[in-house]
Jmol script that loads the backbone (N, CA, C; Angstrom):
load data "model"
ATOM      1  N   UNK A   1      -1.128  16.979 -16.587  1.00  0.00           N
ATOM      2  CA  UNK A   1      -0.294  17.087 -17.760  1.00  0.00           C
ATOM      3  C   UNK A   1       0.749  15.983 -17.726  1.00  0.00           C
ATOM      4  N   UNK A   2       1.434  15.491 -18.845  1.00  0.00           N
ATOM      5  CA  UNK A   2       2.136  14.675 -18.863  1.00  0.00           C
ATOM      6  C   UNK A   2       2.434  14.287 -20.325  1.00  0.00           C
ATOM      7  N   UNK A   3       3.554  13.764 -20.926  1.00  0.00           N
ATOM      8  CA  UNK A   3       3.896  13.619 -22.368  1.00  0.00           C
ATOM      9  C   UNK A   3       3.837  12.349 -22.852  1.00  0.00           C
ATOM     10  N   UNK A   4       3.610  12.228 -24.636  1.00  0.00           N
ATOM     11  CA  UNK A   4       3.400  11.015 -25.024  1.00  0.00           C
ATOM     12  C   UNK A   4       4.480  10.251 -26.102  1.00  0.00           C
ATOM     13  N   UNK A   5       5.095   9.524 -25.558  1.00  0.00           N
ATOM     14  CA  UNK A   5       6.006   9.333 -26.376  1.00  0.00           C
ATOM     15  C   UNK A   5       6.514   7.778 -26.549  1.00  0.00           C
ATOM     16  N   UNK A   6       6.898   7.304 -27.367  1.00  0.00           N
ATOM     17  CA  UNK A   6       7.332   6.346 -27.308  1.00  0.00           C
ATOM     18  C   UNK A   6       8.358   5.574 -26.485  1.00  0.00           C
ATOM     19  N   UNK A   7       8.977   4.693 -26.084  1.00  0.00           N
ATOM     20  CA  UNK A   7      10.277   4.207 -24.915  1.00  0.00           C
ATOM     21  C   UNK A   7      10.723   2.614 -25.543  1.00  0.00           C
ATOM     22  N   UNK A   8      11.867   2.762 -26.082  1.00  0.00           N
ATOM     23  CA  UNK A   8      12.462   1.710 -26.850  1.00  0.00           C
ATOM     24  C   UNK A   8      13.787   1.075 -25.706  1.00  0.00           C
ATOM     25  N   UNK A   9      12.969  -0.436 -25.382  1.00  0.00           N
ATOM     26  CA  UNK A   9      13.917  -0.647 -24.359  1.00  0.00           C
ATOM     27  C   UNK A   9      14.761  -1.984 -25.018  1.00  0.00           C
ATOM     28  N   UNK A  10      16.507  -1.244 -24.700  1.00  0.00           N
ATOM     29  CA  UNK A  10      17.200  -2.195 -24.739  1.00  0.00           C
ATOM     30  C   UNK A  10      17.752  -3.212 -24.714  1.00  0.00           C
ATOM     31  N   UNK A  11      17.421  -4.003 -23.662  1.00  0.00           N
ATOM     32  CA  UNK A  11      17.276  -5.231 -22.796  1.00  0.00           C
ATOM     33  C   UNK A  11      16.782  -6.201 -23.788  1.00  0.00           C
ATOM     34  N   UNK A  12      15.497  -6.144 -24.268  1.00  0.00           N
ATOM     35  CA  UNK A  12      14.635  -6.665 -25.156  1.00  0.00           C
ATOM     36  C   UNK A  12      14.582  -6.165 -26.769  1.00  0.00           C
ATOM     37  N   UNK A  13      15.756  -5.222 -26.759  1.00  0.00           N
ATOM     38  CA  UNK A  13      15.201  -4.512 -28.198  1.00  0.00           C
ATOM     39  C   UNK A  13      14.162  -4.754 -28.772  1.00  0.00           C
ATOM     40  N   UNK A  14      12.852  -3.960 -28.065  1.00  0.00           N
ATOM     41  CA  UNK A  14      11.533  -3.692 -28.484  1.00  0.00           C
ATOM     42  C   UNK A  14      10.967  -1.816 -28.222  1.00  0.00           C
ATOM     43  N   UNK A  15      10.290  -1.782 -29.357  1.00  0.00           N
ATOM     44  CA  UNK A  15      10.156  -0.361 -28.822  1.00  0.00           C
ATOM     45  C   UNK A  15       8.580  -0.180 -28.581  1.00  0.00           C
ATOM     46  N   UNK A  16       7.918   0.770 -27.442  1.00  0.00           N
ATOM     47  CA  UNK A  16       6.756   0.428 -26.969  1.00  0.00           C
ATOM     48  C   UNK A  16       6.008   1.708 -27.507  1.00  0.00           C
ATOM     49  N   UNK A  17       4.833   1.889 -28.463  1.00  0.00           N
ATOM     50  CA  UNK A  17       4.707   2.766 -28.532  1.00  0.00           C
ATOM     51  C   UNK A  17       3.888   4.231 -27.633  1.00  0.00           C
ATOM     52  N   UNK A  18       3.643   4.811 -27.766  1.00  0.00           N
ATOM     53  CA  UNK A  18       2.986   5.960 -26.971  1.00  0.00           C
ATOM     54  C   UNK A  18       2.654   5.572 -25.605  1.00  0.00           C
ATOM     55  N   UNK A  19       3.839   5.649 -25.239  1.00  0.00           N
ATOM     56  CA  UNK A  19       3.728   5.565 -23.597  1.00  0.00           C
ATOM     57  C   UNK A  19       3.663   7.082 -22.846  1.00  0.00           C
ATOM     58  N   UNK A  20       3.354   6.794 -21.488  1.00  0.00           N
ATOM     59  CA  UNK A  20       2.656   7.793 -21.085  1.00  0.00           C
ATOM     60  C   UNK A  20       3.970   8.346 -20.054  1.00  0.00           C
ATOM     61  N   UNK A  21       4.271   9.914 -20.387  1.00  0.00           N
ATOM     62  CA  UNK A  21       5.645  10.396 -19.658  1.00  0.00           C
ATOM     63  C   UNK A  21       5.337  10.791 -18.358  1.00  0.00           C
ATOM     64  N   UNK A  22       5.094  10.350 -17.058  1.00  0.00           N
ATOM     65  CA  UNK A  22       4.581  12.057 -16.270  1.00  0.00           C
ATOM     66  C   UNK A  22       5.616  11.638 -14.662  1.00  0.00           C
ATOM     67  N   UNK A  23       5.519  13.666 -14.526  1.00  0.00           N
ATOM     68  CA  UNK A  23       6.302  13.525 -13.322  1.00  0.00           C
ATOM     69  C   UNK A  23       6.472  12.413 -12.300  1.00  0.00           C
ATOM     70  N   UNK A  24       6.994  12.008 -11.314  1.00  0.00           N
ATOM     71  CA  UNK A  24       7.049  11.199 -10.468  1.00  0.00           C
ATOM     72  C   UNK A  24       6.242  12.029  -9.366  1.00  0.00           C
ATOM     73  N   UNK A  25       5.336  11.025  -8.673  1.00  0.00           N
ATOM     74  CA  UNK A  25       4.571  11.835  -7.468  1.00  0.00           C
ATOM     75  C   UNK A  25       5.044  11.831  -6.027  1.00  0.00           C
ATOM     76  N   UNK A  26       5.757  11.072  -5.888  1.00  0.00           N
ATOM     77  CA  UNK A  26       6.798  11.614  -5.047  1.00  0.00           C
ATOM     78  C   UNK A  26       8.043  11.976  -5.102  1.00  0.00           C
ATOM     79  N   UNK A  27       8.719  13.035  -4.582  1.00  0.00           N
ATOM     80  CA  UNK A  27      10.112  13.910  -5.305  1.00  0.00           C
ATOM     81  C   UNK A  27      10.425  13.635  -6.619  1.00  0.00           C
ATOM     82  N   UNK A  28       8.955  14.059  -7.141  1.00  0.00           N
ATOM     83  CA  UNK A  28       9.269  14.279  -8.850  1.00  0.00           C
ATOM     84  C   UNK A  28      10.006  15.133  -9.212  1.00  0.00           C
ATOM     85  N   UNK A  29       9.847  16.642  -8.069  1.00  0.00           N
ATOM     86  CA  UNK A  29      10.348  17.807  -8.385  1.00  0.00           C
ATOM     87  C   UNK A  29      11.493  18.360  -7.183  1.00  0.00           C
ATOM     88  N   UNK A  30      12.533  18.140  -7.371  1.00  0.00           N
ATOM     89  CA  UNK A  30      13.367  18.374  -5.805  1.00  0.00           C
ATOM     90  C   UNK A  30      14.236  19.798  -6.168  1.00  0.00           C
ATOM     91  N   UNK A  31      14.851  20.502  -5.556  1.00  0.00           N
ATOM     92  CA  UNK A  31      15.329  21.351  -5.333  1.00  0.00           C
ATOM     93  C   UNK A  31      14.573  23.162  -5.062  1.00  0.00           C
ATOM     94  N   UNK A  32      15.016  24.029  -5.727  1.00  0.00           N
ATOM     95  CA  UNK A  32      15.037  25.263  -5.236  1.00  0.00           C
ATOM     96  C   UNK A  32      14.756  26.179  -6.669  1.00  0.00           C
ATOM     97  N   UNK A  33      15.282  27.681  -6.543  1.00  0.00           N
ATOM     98  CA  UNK A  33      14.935  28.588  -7.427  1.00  0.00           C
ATOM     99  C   UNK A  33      16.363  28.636  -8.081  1.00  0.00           C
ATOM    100  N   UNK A  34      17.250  28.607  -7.517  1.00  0.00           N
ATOM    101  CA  UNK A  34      18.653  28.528  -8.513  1.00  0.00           C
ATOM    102  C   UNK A  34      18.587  26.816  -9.748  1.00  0.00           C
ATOM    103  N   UNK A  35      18.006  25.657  -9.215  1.00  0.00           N
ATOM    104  CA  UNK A  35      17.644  24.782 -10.120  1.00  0.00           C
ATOM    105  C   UNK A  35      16.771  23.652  -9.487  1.00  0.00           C
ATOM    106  N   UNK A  36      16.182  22.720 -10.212  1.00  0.00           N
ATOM    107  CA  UNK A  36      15.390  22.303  -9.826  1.00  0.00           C
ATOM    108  C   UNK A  36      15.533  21.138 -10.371  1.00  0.00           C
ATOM    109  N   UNK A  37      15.538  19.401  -9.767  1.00  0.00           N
ATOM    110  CA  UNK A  37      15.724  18.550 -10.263  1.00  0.00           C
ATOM    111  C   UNK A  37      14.325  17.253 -10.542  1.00  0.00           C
ATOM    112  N   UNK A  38      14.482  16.958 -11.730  1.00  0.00           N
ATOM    113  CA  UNK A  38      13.432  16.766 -12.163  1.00  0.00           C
ATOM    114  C   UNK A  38      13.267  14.693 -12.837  1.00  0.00           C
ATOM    115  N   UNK A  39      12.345  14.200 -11.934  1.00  0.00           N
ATOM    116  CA  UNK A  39      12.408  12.478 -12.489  1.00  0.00           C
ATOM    117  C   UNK A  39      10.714  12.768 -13.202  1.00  0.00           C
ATOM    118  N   UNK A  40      11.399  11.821 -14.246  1.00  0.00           N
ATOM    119  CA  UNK A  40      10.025  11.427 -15.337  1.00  0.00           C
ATOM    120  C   UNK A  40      10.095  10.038 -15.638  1.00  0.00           C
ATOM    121  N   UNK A  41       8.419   9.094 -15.212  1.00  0.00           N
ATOM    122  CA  UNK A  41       8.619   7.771 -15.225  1.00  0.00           C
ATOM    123  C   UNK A  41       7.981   7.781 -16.009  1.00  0.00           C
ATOM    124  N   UNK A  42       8.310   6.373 -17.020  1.00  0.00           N
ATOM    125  CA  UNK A  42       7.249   6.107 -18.308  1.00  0.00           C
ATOM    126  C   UNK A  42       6.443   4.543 -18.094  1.00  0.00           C
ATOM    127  N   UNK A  43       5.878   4.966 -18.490  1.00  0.00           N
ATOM    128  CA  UNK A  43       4.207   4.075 -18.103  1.00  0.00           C
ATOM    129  C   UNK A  43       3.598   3.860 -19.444  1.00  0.00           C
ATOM    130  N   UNK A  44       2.636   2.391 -19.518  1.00  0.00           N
ATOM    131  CA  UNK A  44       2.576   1.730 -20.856  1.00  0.00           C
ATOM    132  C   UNK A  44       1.456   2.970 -20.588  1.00  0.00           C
ATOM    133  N   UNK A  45       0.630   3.611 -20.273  1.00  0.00           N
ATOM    134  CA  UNK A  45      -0.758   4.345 -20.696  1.00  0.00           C
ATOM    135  C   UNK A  45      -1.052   4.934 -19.694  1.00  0.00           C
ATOM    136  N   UNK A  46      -1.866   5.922 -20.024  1.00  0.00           N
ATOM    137  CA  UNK A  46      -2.545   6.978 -18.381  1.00  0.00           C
ATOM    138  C   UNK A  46      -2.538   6.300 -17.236  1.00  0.00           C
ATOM    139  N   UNK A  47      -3.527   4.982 -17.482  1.00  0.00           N
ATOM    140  CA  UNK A  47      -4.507   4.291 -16.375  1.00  0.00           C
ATOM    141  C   UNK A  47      -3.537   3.886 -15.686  1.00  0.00           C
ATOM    142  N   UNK A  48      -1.728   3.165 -16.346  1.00  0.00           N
ATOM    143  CA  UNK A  48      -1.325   2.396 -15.316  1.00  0.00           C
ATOM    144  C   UNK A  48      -0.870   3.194 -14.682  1.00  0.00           C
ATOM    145  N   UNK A  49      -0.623   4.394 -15.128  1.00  0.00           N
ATOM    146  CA  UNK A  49       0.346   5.764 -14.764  1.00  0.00           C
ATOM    147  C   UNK A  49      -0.714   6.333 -13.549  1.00  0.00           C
ATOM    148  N   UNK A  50      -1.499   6.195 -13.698  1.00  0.00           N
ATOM    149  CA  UNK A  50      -2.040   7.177 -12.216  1.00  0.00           C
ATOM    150  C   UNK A  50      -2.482   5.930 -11.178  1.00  0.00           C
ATOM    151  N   UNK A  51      -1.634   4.659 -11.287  1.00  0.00           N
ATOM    152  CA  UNK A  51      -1.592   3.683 -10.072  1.00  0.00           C
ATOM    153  C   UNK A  51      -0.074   3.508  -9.799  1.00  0.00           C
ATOM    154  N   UNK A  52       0.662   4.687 -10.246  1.00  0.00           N
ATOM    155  CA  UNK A  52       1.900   4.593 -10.140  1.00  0.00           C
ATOM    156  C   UNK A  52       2.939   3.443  -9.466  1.00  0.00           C
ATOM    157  N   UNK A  53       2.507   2.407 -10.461  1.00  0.00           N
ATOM    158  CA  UNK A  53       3.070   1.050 -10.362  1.00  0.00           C
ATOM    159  C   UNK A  53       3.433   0.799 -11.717  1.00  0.00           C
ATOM    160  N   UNK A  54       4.399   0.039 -12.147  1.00  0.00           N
ATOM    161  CA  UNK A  54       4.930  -0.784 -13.148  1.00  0.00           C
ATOM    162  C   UNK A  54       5.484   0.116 -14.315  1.00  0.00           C
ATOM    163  N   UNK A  55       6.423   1.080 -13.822  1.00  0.00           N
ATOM    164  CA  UNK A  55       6.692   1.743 -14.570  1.00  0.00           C
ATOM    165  C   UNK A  55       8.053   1.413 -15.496  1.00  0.00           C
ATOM    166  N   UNK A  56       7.949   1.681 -16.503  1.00  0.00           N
ATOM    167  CA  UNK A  56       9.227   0.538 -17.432  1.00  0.00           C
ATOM    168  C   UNK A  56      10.861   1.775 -17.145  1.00  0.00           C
ATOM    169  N   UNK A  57      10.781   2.953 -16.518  1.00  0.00           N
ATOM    170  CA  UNK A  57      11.675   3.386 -16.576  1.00  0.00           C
ATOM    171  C   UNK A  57      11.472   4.530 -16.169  1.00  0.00           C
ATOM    172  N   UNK A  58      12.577   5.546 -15.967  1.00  0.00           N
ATOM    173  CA  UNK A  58      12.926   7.064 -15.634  1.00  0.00           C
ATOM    174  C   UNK A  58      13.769   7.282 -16.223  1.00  0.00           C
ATOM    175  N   UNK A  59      13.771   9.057 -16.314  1.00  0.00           N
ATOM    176  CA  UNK A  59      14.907   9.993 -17.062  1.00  0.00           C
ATOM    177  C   UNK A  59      14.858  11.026 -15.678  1.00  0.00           C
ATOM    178  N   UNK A  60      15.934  11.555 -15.711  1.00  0.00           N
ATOM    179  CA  UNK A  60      16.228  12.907 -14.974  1.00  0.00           C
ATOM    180  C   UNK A  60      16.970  13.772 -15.861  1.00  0.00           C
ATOM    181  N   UNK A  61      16.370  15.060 -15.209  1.00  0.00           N
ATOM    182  CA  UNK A  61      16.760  16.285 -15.886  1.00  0.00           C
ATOM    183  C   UNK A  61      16.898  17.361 -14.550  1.00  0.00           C
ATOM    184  N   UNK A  62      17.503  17.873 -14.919  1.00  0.00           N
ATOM    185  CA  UNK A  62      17.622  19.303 -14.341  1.00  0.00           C
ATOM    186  C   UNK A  62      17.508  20.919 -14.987  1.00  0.00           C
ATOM    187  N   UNK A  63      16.682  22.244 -14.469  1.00  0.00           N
ATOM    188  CA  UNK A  63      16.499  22.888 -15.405  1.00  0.00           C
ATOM    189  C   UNK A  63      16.438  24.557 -13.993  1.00  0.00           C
ATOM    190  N   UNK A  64      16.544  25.223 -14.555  1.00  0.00           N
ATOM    191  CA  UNK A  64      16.166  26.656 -13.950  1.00  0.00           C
ATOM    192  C   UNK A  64      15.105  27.080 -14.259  1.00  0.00           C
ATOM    193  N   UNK A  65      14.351  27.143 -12.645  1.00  0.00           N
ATOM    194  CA  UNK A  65      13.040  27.427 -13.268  1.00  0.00           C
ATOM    195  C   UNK A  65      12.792  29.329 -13.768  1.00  0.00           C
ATOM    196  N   UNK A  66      11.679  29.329 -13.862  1.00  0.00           N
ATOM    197  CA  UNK A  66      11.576  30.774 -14.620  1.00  0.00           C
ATOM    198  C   UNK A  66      10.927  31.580 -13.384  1.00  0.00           C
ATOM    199  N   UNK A  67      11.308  31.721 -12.125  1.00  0.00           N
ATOM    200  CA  UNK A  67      10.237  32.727 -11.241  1.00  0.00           C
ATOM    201  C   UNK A  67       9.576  33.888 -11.390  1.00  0.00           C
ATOM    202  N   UNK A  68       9.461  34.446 -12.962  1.00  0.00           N
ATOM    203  CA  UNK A  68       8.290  35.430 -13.245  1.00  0.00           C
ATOM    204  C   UNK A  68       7.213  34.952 -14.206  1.00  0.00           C
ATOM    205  N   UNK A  69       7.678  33.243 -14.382  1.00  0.00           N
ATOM    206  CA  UNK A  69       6.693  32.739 -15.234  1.00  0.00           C
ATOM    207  C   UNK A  69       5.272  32.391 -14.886  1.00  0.00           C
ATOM    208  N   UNK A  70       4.011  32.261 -15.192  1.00  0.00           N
ATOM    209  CA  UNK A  70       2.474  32.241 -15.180  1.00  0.00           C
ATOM    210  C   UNK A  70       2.519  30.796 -14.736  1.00  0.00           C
ATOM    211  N   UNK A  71       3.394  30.389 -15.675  1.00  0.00           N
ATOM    212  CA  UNK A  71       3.146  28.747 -15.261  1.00  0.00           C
ATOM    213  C   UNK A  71       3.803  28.159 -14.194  1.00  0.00           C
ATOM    214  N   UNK A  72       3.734  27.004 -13.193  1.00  0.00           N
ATOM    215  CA  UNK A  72       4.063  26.697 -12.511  1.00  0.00           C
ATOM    216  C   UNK A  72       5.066  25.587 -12.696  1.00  0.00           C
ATOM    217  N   UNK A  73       6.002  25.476 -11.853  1.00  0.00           N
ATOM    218  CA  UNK A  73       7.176  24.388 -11.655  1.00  0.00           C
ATOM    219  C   UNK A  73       6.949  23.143 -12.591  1.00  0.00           C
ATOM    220  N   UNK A  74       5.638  22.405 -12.374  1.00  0.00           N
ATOM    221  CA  UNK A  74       5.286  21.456 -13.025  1.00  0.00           C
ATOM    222  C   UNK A  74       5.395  21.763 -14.893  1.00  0.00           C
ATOM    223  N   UNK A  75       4.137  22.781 -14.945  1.00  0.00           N
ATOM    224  CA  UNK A  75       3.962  23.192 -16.485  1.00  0.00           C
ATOM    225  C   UNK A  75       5.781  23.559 -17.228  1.00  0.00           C
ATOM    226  N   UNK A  76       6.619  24.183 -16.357  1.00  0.00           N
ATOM    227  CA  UNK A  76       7.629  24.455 -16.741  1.00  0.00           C
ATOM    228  C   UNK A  76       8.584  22.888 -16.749  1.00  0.00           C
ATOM    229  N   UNK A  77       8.555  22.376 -16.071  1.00  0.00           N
ATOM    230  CA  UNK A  77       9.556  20.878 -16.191  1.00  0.00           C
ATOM    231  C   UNK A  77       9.228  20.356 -17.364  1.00  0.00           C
ATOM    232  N   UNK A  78       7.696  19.848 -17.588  1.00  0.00           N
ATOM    233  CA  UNK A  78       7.242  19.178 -18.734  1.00  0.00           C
ATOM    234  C   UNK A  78       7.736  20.303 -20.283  1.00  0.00           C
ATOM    235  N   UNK A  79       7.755  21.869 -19.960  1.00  0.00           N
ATOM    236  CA  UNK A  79       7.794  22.220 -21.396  1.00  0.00           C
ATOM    237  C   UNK A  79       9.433  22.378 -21.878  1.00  0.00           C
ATOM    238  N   UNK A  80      10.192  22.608 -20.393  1.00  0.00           N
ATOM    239  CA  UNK A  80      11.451  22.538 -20.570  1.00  0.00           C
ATOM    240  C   UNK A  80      12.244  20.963 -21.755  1.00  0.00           C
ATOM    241  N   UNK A  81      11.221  19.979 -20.772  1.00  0.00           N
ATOM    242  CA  UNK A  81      12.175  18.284 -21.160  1.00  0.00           C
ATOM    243  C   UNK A  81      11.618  18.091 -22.890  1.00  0.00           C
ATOM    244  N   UNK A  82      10.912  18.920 -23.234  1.00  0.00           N
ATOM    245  CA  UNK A  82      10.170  19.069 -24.769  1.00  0.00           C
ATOM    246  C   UNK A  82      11.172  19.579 -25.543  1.00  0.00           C
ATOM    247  N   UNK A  83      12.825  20.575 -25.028  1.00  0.00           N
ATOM    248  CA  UNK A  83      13.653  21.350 -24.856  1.00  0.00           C
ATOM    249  C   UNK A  83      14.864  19.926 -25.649  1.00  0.00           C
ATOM    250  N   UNK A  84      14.657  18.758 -24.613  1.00  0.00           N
ATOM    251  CA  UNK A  84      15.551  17.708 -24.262  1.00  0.00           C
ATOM    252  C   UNK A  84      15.825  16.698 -25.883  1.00  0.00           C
ATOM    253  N   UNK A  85      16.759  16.466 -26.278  1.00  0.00           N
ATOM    254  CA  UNK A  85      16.821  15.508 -27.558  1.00  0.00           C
ATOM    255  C   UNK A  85      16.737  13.869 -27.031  1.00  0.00           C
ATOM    256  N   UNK A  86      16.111  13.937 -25.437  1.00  0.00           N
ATOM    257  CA  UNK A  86      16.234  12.422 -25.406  1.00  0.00           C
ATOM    258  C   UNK A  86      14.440  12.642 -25.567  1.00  0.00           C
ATOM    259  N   UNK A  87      13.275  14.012 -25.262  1.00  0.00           N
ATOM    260  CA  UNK A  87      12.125  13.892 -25.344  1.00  0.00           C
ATOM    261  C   UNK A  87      11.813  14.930 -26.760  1.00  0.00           C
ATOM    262  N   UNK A  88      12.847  14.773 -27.703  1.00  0.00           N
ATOM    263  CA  UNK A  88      12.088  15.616 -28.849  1.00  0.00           C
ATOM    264  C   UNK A  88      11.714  15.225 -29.552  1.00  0.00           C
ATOM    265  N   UNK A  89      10.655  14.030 -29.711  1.00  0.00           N
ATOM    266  CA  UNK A  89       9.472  13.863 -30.076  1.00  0.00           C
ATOM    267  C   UNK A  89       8.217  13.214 -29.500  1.00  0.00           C
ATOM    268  N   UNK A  90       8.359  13.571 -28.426  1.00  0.00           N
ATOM    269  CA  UNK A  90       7.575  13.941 -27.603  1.00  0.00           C
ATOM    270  C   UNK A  90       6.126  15.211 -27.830  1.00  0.00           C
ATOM    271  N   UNK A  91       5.028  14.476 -27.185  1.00  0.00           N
ATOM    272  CA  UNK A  91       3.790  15.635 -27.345  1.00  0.00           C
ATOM    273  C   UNK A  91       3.265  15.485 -26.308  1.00  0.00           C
ATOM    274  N   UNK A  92       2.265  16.761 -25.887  1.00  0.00           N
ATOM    275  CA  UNK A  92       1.638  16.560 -24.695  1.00  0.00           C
ATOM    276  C   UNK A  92       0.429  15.599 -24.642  1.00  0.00           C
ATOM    277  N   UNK A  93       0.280  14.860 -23.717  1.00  0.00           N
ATOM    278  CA  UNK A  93      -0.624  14.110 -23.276  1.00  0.00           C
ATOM    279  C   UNK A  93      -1.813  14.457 -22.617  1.00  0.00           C
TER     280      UNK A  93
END
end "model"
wireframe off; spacefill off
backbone 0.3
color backbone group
């Protein structure tokens, strides 16, 4: 899982479209059950995204997870940052 969204970078004022959102694979997800801290790197497309190289950027969030929820830590970060006005327009990927 992972989200699709656009990433308009400053530097260059250019905006890139449907780039690919997904957790970081290492300490994407850090903390505990009181909260849980959360990095999301954006990547021009899937392919470059699962050689987790050349990523144009990160966001962090932090969120409480739900411990009677079905879904897991992951499914919950991604539906939480859907929550976020820096990812609300954002869709799943």
């Amino acid at each position: 899982m992972a989200l699709q969204m656009s990433y308009y970078n400053p530097q260059f004022q250019i905006t890139i479209n449907d780039c690919y959102w997904k957790i970081e694979v290492e300490n994407g997800i850090t903390g505990g059950k009181e909260k849980l801290r959360v990095r999301v790197n954006c990547f021009k497309n899937k392919d470059i995204a699962d050689t987790n190289e050349n990523k144009y950027c990160d966001y962090d969030f932090e969120f409480i997870p739900d411990l009677n929820s079905v879904d897991n830590f992951i499914k919950q970060a991604y539906v939480y940052a859907k929550t976020l006005s820096f990812f609300s327009t954002a869709v799943d990927a």
